[in-house]
N, C-alpha and C positions, 0 to 999 in steps of 0.2 A: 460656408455652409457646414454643419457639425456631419460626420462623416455616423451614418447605420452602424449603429452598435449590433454584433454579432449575440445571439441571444442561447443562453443556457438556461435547463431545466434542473433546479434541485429536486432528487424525489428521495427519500429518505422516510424510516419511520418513524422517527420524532425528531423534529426538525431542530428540537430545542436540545442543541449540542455543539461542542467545542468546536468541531471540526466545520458543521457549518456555518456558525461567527464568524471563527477564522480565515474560510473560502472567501465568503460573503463581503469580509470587509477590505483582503488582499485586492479582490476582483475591482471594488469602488475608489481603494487608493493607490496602492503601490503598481497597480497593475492595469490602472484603470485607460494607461496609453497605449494597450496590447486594443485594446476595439471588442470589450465585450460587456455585456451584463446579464445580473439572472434575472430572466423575464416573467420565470414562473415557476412553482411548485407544487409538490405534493406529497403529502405523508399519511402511514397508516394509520397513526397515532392523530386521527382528525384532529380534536380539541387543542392541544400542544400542539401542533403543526400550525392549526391556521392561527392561536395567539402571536406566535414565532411571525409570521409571515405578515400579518396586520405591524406588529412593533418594528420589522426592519425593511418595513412597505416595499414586499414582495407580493404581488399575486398572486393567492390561493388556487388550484384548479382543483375541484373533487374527482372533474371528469376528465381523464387520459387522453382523448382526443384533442379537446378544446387545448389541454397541454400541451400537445404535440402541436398543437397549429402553430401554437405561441411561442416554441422555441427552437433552433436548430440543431443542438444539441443536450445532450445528458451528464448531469455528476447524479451516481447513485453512492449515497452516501452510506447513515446506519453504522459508523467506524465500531460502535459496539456491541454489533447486534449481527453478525455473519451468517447468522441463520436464516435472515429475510432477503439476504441478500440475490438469491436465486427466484424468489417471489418480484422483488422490484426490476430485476433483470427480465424476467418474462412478461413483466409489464411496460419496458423501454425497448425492448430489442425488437420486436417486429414492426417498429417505426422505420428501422435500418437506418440509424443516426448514431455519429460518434458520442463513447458513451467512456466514461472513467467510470471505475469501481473504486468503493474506498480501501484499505486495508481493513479489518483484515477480510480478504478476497472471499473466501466461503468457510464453511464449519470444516470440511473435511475433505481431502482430492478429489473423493467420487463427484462431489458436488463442484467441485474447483473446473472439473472436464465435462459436468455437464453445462455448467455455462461459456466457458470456450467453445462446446461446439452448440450452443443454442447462438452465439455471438455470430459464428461461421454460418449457417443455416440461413440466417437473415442479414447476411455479410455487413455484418457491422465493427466497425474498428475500434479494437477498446482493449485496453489497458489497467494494469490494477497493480498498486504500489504501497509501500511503509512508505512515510516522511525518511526514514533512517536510507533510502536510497539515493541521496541528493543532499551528497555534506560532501564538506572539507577532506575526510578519509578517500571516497571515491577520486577525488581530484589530487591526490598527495597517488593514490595508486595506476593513476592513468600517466602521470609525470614516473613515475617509476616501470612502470611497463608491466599491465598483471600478469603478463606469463614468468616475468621475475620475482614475482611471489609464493615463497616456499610454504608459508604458516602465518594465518593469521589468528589474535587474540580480540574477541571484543565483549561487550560488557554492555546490559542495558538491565534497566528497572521496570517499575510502572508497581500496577496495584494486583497481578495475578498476572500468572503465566500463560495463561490460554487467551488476554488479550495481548499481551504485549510483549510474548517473546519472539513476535515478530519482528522487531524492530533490532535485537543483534545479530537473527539469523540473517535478514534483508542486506545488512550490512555487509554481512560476512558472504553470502552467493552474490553480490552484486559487484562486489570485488573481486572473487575467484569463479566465477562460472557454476553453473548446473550439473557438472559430472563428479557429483555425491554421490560415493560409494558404500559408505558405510558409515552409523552411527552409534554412539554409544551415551547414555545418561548417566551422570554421576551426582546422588543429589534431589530431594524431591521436598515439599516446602518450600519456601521462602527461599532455596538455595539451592539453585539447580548449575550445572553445566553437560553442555552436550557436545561433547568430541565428534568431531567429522574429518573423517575420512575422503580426500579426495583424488581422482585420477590424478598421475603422473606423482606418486608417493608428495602429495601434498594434502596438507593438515590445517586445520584450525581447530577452533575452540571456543565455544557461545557459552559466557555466564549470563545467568537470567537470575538477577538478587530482586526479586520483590520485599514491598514493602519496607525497602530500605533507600537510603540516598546514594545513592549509584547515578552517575554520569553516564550518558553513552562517552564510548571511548571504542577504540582499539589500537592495538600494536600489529605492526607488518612485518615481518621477516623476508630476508632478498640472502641472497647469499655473501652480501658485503654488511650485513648485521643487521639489528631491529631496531623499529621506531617508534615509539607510542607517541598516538593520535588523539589529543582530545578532540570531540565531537563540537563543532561551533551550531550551535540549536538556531541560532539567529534566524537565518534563511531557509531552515529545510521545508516550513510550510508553504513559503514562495516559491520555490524551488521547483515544489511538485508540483502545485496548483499550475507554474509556467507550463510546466511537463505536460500537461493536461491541455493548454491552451496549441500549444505544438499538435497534438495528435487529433487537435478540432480544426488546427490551419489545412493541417498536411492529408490528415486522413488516412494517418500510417500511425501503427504502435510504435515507441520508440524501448519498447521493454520485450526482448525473449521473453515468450511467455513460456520457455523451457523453465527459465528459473521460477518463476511465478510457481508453476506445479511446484516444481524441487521445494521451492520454502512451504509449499502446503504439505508435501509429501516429508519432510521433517518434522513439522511440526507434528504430524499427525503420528509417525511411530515414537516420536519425543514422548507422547503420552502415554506408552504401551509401559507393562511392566517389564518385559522381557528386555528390554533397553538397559535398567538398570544390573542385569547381569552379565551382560558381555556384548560386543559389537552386533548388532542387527546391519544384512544387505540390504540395502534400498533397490 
């Protein structure tokens, strides 16, 4: 007898994007012996939404409830669109069902703490992550010991800063912890870096090259020398999406959401001008 498929809901606002392809098609192959499927969706973006859902014959729901009937848990998606993100949040979370958010998490902290605690409110268990959290790097720094890490270098791309300089900040607090002290910007354009300052006179250093071909990468520093890490892209979408299915098994976050705020809370005086003049306190 084939064993009940554990059932997730996409709700996103236009469904027609990379990231739910990418979910969608992990869930049906690579991952398809973890015991789950998406059983149903929904997006704001109606038209696009239910094309997307008729072509990779998903069931459409308009109505939230009938949604809810149909699945046991939530991916709230939108990777491009961080602003709706707290709209689809308030339409998932008083089901009180484990819920992933996609990166990036909200526009701003304010908004990043009011869905942690709209999350808590309706105790709901959820999580929210870059793919750049679940590579090669992290597992080179866990074999080394992150409190042996003095300074770290990393490097990412993408098409603009405000999506995607989350993904070498992520890197870089996911290897050294949340007690970010201080920040500075050097750079603004297509060529940014943000020095960070962190407890225990430990440093890194986030370059954000858009529009250029830039690998993620970073280098580690230990106090017996450095190492430069190429980033292996392979696995980070499996990686996560597993991450995801972990925290729908267990019903526990497997991510501090201390760092979560922290990479909001950089990113967000990353934007500031005063950055570019000299270190800003976090």
């Amino acid at each position: 007898m084939t064993a009940t498929k554990r059932r997730i809901g996409f709700v996103d606002d236009n469904l027609e994007n990379f990231h739910a392809n990418t979910y969608l098609k992990l869930l049906r192959n690579e991952l398809e012996d973890r015991g789950f499927v998406v059983a149903g969706c929904n997006g704001m973006k109606v038209k696009q939404s239910r094309e997307w859902a008729e072509k990779n014959a998903v069931p459409y729901f308009s109505d939230m409830d009938a949604l809810n009937e149909a699945v046991e848990f939530f991916i709230v998606l939108a990777p491009s669109a961080p602003e709706v993100h707290m709209a689809l949040c308030q339409k998932v979370f008083p089901y009180g069902k484990a819920t992933y958010v996609d990166k990036t998490f909200a526009p701003d902290l304010a908004t990043a703490k009011r869905i942690f605690a709209l999350a808590d409110r309706y105790r709901v268990p959820m999580q929210t992550t870059s793919v750049l959290r679940y590579t090669n790097v992290q597992d080179e720094v866990q074999e080394i010991g992150a409190k042996q890490v003095k300074h770290m270098v990393t490097w990412g791309g993408g098409s603009s800063f405000d999506e995607y300089a989350i993904h070498p900040v992520e890197l870089a607090v996911s290897c050294m912890g949340p007690g970010v002290k201080r920040l500075m910007r050097r750079g603004t354009g297509h060529f940014a870096q943000l020095l960070l300052a962190f407890t225990g006179n430990r440093t890194a250093v986030v370059n954000v090259y858009t529009n250029a071909r830039t690998p993620y990468a970073a280098s580690v520093t230990t106090a017996e020398g450095t190492q430069y890490i190429a980033v292996d892209s392979s696995k980070m979408f499996l990686d996560t999406a597993a991450s995801a299915l972990e925290l729908f098994e267990n019903g526990k976050p497997s991510i501090d959401r201390k760092e979560s705020l922290m990479i909001r809370r950089i990113l967000d005086v990353a934007g500031q001008k005063r950055t570019l003049k000299g270190f800003v306190t976090l």
